[in-house]
N, C-alpha and C positions, 0 to 999 in steps of 0.2 A: 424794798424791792417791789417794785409794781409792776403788775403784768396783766396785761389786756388779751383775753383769750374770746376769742372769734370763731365761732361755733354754730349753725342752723339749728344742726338738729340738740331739741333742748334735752332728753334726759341724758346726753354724752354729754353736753354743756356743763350739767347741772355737777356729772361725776367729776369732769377735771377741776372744777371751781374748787368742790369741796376738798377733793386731793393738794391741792395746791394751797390750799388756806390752810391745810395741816400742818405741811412745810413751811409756813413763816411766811406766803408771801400776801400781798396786797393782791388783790383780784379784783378788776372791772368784766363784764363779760355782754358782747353784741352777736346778736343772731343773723343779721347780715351785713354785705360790704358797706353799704353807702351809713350805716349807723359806727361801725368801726372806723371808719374814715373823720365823722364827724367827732368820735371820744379822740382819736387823735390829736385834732386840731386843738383839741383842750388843754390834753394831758400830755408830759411828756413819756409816754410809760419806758421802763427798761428793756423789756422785750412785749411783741406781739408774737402770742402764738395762734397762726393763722391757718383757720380750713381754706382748703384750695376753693370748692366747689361751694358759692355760696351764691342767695338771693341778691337779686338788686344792684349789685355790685360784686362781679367776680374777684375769686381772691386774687387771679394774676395783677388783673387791673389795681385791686388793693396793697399786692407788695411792690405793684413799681411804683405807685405813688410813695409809697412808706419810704422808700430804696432812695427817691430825690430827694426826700426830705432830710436822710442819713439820722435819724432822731435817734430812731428805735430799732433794735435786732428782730428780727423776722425768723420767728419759726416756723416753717410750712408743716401743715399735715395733708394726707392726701389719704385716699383707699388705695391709690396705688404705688408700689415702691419700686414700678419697672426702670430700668436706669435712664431710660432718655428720659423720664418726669424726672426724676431727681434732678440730673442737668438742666433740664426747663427750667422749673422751680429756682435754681440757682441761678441760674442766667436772667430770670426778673430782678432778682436782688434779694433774693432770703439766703440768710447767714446761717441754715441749715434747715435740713427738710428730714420729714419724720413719716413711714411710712404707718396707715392703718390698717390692722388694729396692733397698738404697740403696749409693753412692758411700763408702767406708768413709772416704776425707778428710773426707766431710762430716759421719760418725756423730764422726770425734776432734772436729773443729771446736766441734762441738755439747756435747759433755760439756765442751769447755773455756771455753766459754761458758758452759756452765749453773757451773762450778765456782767460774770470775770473780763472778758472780752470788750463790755464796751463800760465799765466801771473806770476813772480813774486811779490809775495807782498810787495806793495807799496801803501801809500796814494793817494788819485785816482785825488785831487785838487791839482796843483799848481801855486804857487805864488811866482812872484820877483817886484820889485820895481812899486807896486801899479795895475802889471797884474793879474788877477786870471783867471784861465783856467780849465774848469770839464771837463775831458775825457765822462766821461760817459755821461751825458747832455747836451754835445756838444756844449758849452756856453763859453764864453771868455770876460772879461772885464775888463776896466783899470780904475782906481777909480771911481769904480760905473758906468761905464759908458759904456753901452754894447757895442763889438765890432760884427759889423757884416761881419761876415770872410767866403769866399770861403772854399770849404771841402779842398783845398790845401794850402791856408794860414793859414787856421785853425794847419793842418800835419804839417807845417814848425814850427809854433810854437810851438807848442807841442813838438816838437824833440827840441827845443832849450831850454825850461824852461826845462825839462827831464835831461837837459845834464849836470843842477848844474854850469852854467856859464864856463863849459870846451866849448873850438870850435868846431863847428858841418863842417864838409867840405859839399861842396856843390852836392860830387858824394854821400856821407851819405845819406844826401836830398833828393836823387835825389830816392836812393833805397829806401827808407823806405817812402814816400810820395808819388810819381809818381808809375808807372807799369813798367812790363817788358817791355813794348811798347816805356817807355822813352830813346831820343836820347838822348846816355852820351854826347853828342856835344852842347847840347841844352842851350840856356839862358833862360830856363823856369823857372830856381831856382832865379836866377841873380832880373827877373821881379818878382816873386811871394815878394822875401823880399821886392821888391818895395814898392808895392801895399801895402803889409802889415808895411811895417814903415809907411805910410802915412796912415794908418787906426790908427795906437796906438800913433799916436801924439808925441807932445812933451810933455817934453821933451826926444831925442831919445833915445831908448833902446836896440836896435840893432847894434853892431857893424859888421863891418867887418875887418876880419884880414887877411891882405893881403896874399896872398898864401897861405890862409890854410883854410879858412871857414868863419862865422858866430859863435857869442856868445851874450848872453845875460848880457848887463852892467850891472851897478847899478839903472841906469835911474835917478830915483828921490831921489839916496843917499843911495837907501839899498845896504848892502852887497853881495845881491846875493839870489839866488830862494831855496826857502823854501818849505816844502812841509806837508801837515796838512790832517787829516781826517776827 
């Protein structure tokens, strides 16, 4: 779950990043519009949560760009919650507007709402060879037996049960777990399956296929990852 939060002022910046990295998710973060416009073009993030009032590039301008593009959910913040801003805001094109200074359970609730919303439907648990994994619960276990996983072993795995026992490559990984920030040089991916085969035991369940990535075997004889409601 990646999410681009769009921000001037930096030590508010700095809190929601860190708020949000608690919760699971991937965080990119620009201080104003015309740099947020440009991480767009890049990435496709799940939600932008966006300051109304920013340098360079106003947010209005930055959510009706966002709004043609239809990518990305748009969360507006503002300092004001009076209701014709509310309607503004929504009449640009943001999928919901968030007044400041706000309840920060209520800003996670919100992006995971908006995320539900523009996610594909799919059963939210999955399972292969004796792993079960709750996206939303943020829980993971191998025959009853909890794993306690890093927010980055946790994103590895997840993309691996997700993938239906196809190979995940490790620059996949790298995008969809790590930030912008991550060096494509890096053997952080290499370490993280480490760490995580030696948390889900044996017998192994992680393969590696040489010059191409990462897949999830049978492990303990099943056929491959399942997925249930």
């Amino acid at each position: 779950m990646r999410v681009l939060l769009v921000e001037d002022e930096q030590p508010l910046a700095g809190y929601i990043e860190a708020g949000l990295r608690k919760h699971g998710f991937t965080v990119d973060v620009a201080f104003d519009g015309r740099s947020a416009l440009d991480k767009c073009e890049i990435t496709p993030y799940d939600v932008v949560v966006l300051d109304r009032d920013l340098p360079l590039v106003h947010g209005d301008a930055v959510c009706r760009r966002l709004a043609q593009r239809g990518v990305s959910r748009v969360l507006m913040l503002t300092a004001s919650d009076a209701v014709e801003d509310r309607v503004g805001g929504l009449m640009l094109g943001a999928d919901d507007y968030l007044g400041k200074p706000f309840a920060f359970s209520e800003l996670v609730a919100r992006v995971h709402a908006l995320i539900r919303r523009s996610a594909p439907a799919r059963p939210p648990v999955l399972r292969a060879a004796g792993v079960t994994l709750d996206p939303a619960q943020r829980m993971a276990e191998r025959d009853g037996r909890l794993l306690r996983l890093t927010p980055k072993e946790f994103g590895v795995l997840q993309q691996l049960l997700a993938s239906g026992g196809d190979v995940v490559s490790a620059e996949t990984l790298l995008d969809k777990v790590w930030d912008e920030y991550a060096d494509p040089f890096t053997n952080a991916v290499r370490i993280t399956v480490g760490t995580l085969r030696r948390k889900l035991g044996d017998p192994p369940l992680i393969e590696t296929v040489t010059g191409a990535g990462y897949r999830i075997g049978d492990g303990a004889g099943q056929s491959g990852p399942a997925w249930c409601g």
